[in-house]
LUMTOR-666223 format. One record per residue (C-alpha): residue number from 0; residue in one letter; chain; x, y, z. Coordinates in nm, 2 decimals. Each point is the difference from the previous one (the first is absolute). Layout:
residues N
NODE  resi  resn  chain  x  y  z
NODE  NUM  a  A  X  Y  Z
...
END
This chain:
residues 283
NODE  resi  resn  chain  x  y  z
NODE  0  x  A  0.75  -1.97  3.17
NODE  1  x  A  0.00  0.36  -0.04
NODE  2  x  A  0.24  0.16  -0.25
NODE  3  x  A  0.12  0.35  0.11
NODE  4  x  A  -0.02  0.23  -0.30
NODE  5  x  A  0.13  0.35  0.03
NODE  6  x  A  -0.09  0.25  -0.29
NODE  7  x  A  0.20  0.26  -0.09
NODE  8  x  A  -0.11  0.28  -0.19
NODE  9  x  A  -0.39  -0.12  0.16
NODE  10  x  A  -0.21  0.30  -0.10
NODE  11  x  A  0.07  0.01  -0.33
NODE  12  x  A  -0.16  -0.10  -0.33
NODE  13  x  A  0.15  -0.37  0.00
NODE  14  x  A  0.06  -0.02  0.38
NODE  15  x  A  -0.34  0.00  0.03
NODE  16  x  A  -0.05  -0.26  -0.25
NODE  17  x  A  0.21  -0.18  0.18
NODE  18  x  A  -0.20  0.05  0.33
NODE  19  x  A  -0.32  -0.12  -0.17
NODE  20  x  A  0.09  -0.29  -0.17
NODE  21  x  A  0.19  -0.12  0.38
NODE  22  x  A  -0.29  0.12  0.24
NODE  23  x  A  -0.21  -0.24  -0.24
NODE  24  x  A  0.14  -0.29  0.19
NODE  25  x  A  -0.13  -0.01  0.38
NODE  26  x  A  0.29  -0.11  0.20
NODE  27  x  A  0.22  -0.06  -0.22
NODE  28  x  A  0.25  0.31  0.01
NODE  29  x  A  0.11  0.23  0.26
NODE  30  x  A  0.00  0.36  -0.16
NODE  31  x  A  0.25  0.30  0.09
NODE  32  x  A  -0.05  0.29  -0.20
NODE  33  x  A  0.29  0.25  -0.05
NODE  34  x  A  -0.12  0.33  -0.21
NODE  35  x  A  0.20  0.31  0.06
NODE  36  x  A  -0.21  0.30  -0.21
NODE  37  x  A  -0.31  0.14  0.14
NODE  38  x  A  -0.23  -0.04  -0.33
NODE  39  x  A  0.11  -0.40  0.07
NODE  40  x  A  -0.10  -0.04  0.37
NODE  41  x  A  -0.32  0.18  -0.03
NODE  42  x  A  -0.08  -0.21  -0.29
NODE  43  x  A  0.05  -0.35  0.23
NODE  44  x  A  -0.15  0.17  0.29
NODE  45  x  A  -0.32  0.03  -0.26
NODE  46  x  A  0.00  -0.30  -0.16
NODE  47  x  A  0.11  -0.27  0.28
NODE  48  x  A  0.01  0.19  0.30
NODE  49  x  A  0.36  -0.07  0.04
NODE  50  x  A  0.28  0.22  0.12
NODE  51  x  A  0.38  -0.01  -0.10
NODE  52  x  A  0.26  -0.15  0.18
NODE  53  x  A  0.39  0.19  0.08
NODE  54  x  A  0.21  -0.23  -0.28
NODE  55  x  A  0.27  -0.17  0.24
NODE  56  x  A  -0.34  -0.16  0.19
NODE  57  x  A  -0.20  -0.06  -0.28
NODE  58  x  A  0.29  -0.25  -0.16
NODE  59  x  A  0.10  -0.14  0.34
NODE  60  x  A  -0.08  -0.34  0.03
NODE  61  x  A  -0.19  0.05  -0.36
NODE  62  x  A  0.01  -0.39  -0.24
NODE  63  x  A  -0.04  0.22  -0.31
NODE  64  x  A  0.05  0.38  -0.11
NODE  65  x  A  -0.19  0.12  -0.31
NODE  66  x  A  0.16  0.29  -0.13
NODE  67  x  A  -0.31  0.19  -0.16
NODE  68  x  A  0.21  0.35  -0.03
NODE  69  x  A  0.06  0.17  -0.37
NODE  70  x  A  0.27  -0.12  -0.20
NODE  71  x  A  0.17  0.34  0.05
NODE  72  x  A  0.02  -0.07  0.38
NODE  73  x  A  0.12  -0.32  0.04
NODE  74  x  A  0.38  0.11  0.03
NODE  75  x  A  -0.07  0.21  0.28
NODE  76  x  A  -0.24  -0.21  0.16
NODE  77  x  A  0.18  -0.33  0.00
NODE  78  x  A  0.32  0.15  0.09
NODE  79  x  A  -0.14  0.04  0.36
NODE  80  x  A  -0.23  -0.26  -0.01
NODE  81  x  A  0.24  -0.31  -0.07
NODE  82  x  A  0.23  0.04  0.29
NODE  83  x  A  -0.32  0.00  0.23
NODE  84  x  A  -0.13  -0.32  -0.12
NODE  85  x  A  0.00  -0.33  0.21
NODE  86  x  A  0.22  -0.28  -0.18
NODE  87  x  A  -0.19  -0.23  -0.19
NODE  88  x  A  -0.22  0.28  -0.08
NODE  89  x  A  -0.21  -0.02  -0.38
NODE  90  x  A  0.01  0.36  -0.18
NODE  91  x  A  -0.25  0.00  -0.28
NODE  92  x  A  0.00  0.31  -0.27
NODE  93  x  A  -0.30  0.02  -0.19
NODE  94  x  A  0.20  0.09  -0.35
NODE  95  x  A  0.30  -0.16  -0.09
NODE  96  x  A  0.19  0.40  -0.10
NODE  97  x  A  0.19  0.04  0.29
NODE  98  x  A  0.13  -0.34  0.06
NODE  99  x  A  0.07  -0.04  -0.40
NODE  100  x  A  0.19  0.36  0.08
NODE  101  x  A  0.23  -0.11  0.27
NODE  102  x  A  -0.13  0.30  0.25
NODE  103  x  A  -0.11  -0.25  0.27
NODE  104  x  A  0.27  -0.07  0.29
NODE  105  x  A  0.12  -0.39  -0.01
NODE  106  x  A  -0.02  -0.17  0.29
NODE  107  x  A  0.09  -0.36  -0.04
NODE  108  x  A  -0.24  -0.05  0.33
NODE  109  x  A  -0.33  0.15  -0.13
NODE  110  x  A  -0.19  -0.18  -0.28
NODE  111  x  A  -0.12  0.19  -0.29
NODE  112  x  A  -0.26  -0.02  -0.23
NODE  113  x  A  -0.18  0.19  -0.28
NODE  114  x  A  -0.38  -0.04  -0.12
NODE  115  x  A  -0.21  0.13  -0.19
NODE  116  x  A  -0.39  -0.07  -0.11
NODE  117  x  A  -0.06  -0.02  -0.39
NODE  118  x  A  -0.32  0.21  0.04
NODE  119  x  A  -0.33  -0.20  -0.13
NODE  120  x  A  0.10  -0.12  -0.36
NODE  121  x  A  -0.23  0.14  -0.28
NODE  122  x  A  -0.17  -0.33  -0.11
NODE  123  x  A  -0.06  -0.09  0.38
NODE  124  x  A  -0.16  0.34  0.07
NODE  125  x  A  -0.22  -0.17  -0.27
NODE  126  x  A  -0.07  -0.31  0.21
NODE  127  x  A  -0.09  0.14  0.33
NODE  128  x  A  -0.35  -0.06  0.10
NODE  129  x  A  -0.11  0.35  0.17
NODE  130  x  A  0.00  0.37  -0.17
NODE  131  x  A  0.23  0.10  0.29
NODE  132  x  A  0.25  -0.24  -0.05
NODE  133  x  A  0.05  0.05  -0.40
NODE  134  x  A  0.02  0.36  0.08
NODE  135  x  A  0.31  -0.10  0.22
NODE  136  x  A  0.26  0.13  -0.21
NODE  137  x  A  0.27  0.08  0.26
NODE  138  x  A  -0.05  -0.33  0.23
NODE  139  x  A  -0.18  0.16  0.31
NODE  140  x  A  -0.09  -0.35  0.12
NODE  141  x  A  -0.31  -0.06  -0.21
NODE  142  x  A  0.10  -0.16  -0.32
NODE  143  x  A  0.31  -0.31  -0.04
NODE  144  x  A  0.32  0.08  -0.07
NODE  145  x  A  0.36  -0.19  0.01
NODE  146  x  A  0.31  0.12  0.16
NODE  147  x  A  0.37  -0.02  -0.11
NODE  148  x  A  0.29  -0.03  0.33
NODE  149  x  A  0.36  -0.04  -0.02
NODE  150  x  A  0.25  -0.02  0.33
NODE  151  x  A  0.26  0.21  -0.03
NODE  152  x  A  0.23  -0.12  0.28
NODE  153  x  A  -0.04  -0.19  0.32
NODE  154  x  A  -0.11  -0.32  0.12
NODE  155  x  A  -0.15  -0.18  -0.25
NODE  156  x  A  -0.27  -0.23  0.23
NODE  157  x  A  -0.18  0.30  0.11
NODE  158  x  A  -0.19  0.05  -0.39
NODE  159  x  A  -0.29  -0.16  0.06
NODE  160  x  A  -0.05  0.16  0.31
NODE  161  x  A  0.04  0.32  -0.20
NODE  162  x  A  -0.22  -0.09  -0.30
NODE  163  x  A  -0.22  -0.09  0.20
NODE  164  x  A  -0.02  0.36  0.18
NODE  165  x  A  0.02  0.14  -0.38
NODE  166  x  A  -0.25  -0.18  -0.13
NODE  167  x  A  -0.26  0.08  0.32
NODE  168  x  A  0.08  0.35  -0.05
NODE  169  x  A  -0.09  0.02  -0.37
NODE  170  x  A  -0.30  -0.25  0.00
NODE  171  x  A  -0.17  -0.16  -0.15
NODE  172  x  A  0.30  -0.14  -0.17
NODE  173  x  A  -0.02  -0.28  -0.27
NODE  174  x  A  0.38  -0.07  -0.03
NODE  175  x  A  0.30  0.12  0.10
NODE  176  x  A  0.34  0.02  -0.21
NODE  177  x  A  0.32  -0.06  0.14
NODE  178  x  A  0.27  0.17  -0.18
NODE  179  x  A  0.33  0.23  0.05
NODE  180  x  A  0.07  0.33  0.07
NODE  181  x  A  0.12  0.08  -0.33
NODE  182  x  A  -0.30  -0.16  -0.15
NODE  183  x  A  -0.27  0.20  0.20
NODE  184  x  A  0.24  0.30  -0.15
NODE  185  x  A  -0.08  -0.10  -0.37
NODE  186  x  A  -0.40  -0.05  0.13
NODE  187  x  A  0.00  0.39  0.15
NODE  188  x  A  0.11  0.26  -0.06
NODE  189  x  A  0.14  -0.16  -0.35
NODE  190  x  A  -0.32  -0.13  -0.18
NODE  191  x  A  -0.29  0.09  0.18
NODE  192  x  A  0.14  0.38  0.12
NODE  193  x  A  0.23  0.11  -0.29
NODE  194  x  A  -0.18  -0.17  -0.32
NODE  195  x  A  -0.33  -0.09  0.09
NODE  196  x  A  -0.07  0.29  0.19
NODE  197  x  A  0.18  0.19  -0.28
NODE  198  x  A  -0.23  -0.17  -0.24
NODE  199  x  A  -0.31  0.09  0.12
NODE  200  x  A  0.08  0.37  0.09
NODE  201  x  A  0.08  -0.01  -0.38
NODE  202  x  A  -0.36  -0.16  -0.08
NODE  203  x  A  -0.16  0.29  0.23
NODE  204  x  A  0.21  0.25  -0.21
NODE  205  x  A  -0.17  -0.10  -0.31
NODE  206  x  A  -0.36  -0.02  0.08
NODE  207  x  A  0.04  0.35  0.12
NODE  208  x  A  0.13  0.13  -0.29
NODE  209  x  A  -0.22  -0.13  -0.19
NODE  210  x  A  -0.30  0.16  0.23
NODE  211  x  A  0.19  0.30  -0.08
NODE  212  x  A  0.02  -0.01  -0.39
NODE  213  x  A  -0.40  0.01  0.06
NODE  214  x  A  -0.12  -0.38  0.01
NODE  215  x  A  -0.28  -0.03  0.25
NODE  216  x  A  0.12  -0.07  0.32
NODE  217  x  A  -0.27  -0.31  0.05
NODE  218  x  A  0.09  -0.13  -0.35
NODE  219  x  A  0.37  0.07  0.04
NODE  220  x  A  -0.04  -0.26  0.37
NODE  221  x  A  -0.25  -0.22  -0.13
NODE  222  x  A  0.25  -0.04  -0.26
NODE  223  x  A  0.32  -0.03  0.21
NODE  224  x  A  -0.11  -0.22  0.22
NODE  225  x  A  -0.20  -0.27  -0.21
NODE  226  x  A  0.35  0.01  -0.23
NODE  227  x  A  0.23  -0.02  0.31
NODE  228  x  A  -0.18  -0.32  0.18
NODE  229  x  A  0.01  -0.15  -0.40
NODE  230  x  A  0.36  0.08  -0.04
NODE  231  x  A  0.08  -0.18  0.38
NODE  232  x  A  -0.20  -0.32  -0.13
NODE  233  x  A  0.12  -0.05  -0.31
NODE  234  x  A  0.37  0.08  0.07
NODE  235  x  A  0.05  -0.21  0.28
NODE  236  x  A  -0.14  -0.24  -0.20
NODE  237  x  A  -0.37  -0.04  0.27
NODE  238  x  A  -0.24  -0.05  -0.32
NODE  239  x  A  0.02  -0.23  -0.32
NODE  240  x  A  0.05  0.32  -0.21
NODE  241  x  A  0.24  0.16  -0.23
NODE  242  x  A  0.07  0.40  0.00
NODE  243  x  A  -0.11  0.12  -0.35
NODE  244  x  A  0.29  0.02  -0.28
NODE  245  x  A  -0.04  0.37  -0.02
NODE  246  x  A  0.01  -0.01  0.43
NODE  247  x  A  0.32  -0.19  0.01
NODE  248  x  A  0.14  0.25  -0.28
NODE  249  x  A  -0.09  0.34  0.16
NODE  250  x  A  0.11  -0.20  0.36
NODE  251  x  A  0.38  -0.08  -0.14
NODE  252  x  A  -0.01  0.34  -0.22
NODE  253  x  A  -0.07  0.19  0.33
NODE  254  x  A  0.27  -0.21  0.23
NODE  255  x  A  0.32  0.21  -0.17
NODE  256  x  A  -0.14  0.30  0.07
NODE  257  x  A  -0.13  -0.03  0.35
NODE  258  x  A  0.31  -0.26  0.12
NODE  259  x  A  0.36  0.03  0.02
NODE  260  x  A  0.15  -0.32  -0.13
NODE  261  x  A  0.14  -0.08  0.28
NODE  262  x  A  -0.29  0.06  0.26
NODE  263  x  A  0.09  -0.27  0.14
NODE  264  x  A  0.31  0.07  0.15
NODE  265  x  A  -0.21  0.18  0.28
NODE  266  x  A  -0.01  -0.38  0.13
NODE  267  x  A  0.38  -0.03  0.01
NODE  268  x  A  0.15  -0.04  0.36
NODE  269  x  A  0.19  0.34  -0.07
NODE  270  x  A  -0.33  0.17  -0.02
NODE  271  x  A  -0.21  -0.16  0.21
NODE  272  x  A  0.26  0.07  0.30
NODE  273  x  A  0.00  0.34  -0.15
NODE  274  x  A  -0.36  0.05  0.07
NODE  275  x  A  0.00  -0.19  0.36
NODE  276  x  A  0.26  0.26  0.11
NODE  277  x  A  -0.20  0.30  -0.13
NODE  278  x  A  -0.34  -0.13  0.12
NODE  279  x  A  0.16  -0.07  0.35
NODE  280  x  A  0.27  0.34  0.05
NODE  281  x  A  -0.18  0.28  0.24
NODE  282  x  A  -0.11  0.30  -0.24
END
C-alpha cells in the first residue's frame, strides 16, 4: 500500500536527497513536496519536475512528515506545522539538534522521530566495487552506508514503519541503529561536528603552514596524506603494526599542547545541550 510522505523543506540540499532515494521505489510512496524559497522550487521543478504544495494540504492526510528544513528553522517551522498535523501522524527530523534542544512543540498525538545517515564509512568506501561509488563520500545513493534513529515521543508500534521510510530514503543502507535522543546528541554535533570536525580543520591548518614555511606543495600532500591514512590504520588498531617509539613520543609530547585536559567535557550533557540550542536558535 502506498505510504504518503510529505517533505518539508523539498528543494533543498537534503530534501532532495530525500526525494531521490523515495522516487527510487515505484509505488511505494505518495510524495507532497512543501518548499517555500524560490532558489528551492526551481531547483525541484529542474530536477523532478515537481511543484510545491501550500503546507496545511501537503500534511493533510500525510502517514509521515520529513522535516528536511535547517536546524535554525525548525522552531519556526514546527511551531505551525504540529498543530496542522493529522493524529497518529510520524514527524521525522533528519538531525537529532532540535529535538535534543527542546524547540520542537510536544504533542502527545504526533509521533516523533530523529535520523540520521552515518555517511559511507572510510574502510567501506574501500570496498565498493565502482569508481563512482568509493568516490561517494557524502552518501548520494551510490556507495553503503548505515543509519542511526531514535523515537523521541509517540507511539511506539509505528518504528518500523518509520525506519523503514528512513532507511529507503538514505539507501543503500546496510544497518540501521536504534538508539535515543540523547545518544544521537553525543553522535552529532558532539563527536563527529565539535571534535572530529575540529580535528581535521586542525590537520588542514598544518599542511598549510607548512606549504607556507616553503615545503613543496606536492611533497608537503604526498606527505600528509600517505601519513594521515597510516596514522587512521594503525591507531584504530586496522594493521598488525606498532607506531614507531619516537612516533608515540612526539604523538603524546604534542597532545598537551594541542588539548585541553579536559577536551572531553565537550561530551558532557551540559555541553552538548549547549551546542543543540546554539546550532538550532534563528541567527
Amino acid at each position: 500500500m502506498t505510504h504518503v510522505v510529505t517533505i518539508m523543506g523539498a528543494g533543498g540540499a537534503m530534501g532532495r536527497r530525500v526525494t531521490r532515494g523515495l522516487r527510487e521505489i515505484p509505488g511505494a510512496y505518495e510524495l507532497r513536496f512543501v518548499e517555500v524559497s524560490s532558489d528551492g522550487i526551481a531547483r525541484m521543478r529542474e530536477e523532478f519536475g515537481t511543484e510545491a504544495t501550500e503546507q496545511s494540504e501537503a500534511v493533510k492526510g500525510a502517514q509521515t512528515v520529513v522535516l528536511a528544513t535547517p536546524d535554525r528553522l525548525v522552531a519556526k517551522v514546527t511551531a505551525s506545522l504540529i498543530p496542522q498535523l493529522d493524529a497518529g501522524t510520524n514527524l521525522l527530523t533528519l538531525d537529532p539538534a532540535a529535538l535534543h534542544a527542546e524547540r520542537v512543540p510536544r504533542r502527545a498525538d504526533v509521533n516523533v522521530f530523529a535520523c540520521h545517515p552515518t555517511h559511507p564509512p572510510l574502510y567501506w568506501l574501500l570496498e565498493e566495487e565502482t569508481l563512482e561509488a568509493r568516490k561517494d563520500y557524502w552518501g548520494s545513493g551510490k556507495a553503503r552506508q548505515a543509519l542511526v534513529i531514535a523515537q523521541a515521543w509517540g507511539d511506539p508500534t509505528t518504528f518500523d514503519v518509520v525506519q523503514s521510510v528512513a532507511e529507503d530514503m538514505f539507501a543503500p543502507i546496510v544497518r540501521s541503529h536504534r538508539i535515543t535522543v540523547d545518544q544521537m546528541a553525543l553522535l552529532e554535533p558532539a563527536m563527529s561536528e565539535s571534535v572530529t570536525n575540529a580535528c581535521v580543520a586542525l590537520l588542514k591548518n598544518t599542511r598549510e603552514r607548512v606549504i607556507e614555511t616553503g615545503v613543496p606543495e606536492q611533497a608537503a600532500d604526498d606527505f600528509f596524506w600517505g601519513h594521515f591514512q597510516i596514522a587512521i590504520a594503525l591507531i584504530f588498531e586496522q594493521l598488525d603494526w606498532r607506531m614507531s617509539a619516537g612516533a608515540e613520543m612526539a604523538m603524546r609530547e604534542a597532545q598537551s599542547v594541542l588539548f585541553k585536559d579536559d577536551w572531553h567535557r565537550i561530551l558532557q550533557p551540559d555541553a552538548v545541550l549547549e551546542s543543540t540550542r546554539s546550532i538550532t536558535t534563528e541567527h
